[in-house]
C-alpha positions in Angstrom: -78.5 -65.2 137.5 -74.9 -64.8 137.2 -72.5 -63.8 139.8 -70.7 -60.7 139.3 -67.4 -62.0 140.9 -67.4 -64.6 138.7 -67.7 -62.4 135.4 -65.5 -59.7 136.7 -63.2 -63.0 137.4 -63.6 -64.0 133.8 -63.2 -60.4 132.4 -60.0 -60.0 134.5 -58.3 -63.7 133.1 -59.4 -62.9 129.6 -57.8 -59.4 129.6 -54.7 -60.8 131.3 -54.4 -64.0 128.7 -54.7 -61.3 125.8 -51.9 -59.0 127.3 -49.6 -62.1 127.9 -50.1 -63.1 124.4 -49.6 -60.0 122.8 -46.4 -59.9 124.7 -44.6 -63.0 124.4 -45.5 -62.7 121.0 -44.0 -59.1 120.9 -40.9 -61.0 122.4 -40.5 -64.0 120.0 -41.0 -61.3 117.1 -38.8 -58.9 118.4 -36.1 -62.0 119.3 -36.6 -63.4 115.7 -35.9 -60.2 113.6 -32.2 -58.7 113.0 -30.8 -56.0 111.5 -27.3 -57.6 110.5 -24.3 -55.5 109.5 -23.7 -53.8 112.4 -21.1 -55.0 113.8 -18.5 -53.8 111.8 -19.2 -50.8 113.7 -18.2 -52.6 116.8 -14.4 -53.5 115.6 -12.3 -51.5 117.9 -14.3 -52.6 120.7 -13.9 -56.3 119.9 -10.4 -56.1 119.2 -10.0 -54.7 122.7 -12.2 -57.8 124.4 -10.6 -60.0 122.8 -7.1 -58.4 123.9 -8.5 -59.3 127.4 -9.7 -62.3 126.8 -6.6 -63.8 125.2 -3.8 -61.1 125.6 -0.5 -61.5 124.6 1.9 -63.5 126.0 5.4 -65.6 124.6 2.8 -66.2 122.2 0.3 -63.9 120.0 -3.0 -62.6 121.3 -6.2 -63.3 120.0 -5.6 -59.3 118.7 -2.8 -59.8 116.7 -4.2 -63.1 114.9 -7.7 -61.0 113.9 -9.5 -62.7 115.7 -12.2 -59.7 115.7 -12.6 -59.9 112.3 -13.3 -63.4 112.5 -15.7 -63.0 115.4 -17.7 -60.4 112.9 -17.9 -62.7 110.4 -19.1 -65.9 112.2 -21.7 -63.7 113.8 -22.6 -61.6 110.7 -23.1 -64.8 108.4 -23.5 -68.3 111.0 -24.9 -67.2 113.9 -29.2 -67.3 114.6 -30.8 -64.1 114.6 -31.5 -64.6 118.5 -27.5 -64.9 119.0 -26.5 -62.1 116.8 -28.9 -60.0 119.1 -27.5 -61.2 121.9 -24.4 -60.3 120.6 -25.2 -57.1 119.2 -26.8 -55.9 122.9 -24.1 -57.5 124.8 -21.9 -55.1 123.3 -24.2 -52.0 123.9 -24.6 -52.6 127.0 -20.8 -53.5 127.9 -20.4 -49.3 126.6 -23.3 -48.3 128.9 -21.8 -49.6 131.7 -18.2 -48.5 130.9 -20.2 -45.0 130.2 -21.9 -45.2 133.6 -19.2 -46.7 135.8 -16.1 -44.9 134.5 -17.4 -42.2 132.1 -15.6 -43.2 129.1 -15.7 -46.5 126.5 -14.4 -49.2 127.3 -11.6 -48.7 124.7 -10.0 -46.1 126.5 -10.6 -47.6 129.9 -7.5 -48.3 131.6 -6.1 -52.4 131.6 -7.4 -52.7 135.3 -10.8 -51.1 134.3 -11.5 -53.0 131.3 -10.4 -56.9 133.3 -13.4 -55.7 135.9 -15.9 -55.0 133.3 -15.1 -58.3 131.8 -15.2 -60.0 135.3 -19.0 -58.5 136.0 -20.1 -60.1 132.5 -18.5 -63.1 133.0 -19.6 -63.8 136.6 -23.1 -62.6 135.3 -23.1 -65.7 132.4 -24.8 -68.8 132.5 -23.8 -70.7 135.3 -24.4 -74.2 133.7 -27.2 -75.3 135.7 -30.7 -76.7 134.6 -32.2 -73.6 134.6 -29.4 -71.6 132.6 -30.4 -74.7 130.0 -33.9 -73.7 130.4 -33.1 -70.1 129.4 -30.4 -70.6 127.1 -33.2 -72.7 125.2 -35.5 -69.4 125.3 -33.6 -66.9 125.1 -29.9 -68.0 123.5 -26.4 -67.9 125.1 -25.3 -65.4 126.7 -23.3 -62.0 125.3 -20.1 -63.7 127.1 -20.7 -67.2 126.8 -20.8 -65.9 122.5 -17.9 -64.2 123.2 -16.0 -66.3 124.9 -16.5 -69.3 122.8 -15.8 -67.5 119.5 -12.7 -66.0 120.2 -11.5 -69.2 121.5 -12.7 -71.1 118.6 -11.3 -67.8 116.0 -7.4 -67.9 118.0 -7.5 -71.9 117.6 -8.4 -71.9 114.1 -6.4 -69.2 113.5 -2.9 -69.3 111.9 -0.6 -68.0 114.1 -2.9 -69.8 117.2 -2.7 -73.0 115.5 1.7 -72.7 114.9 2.7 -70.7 117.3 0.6 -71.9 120.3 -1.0 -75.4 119.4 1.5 -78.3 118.4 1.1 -77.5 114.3 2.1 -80.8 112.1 1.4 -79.9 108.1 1.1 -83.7 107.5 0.3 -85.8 110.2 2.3 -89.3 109.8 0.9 -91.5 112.1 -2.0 -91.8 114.6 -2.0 -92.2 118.2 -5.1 -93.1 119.7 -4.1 -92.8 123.4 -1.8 -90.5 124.4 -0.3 -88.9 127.7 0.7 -85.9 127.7 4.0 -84.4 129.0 3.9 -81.2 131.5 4.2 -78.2 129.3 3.8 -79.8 126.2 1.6 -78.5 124.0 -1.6 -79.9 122.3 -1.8 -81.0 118.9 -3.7 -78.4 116.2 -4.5 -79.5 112.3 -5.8 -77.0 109.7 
């Protein structure tokens, strides 16, 4: 004879394997597939975190050097689907809260407004432990940590970044393995 806890137990793990399937399945799918070409609608947006991120100063922003357009284009042609969704949400959701905290976008927040948004995501990144690794594995970088990290890379690869605020030699003559570096001085940039 069998004991009805024991099938009702069974019944109740069976059901609850099938629904956890279903949706981390659902999640991997839904991670995996990307509708690319959006972000083109997302320029003027860009251009303005990027202002924030790397404003100008005695030398270009990352605004003035394009860096959005080259941020569209890394993430429209190199980037996994998982990071270009990460990307693509991390944006919709900076408007929401812009919408929700100040009532407008975030492009016509004021300077002040727009540095605290930018604070919240940042401060809500990956804080570099084992278990950001963990999730970073599962679930990609975050919409910051993407950000971040491309408009850095854009403004240094960049041509007025690398002249104007990297040391820029056309032809490097000679090679220093080991070098100190002076206060102020800048560091060296190739193309």
């Amino acid at each position: 004879m069998m004991n009805r806890r024991k099938a009702i137990g069974g019944m109740l793990a069976l059901t609850g394997i099938s629904i956890a399937s279903y949706s981390g399945f659902k999640f991997f799918y839904e991670n995996t597939k990307s509708d690319k070409g959006q972000l083109h609608n997302y320029l003027s947006l860009i251009s303005e975190l990027v202002d924030i991120l790397l404003p100008r100063t005695q030398t270009p922003g990352a605004k003035e050097a394009k860096v959005q357009d080259y941020i569209i284009s890394y993430m429209e042609s190199c980037s996994s689907n998982k990071e270009y969704n990460n990307f693509l949400n991390g944006l919709k959701d900076l408007q929401e809260t812009c919408l929700s905290t100040y009532d407008t976008t975030f492009e016509k927040c004021t300077m002040q407004q727009k540095t605290e948004i930018v604070q919240t995501f940042e401060n809500n990144a990956d804080s570099g432990g084992l278990l950001s690794k963990i999730s970073n594995k599962i679930n990609g970088r975050s919409f910051y940590t993407i950000l971040k990290k491309v408009t850095i890379e854009g403004y240094c690869t960049s041509q007025m970044g690398a002249t104007q605020l990297l040391n820029y030699e056309l032809i490097p003559g000679r090679y220093n393995a080991i070098t100190t570096i002076k206060p102020n001085q800048k560091a060296w940039a190739t193309k």
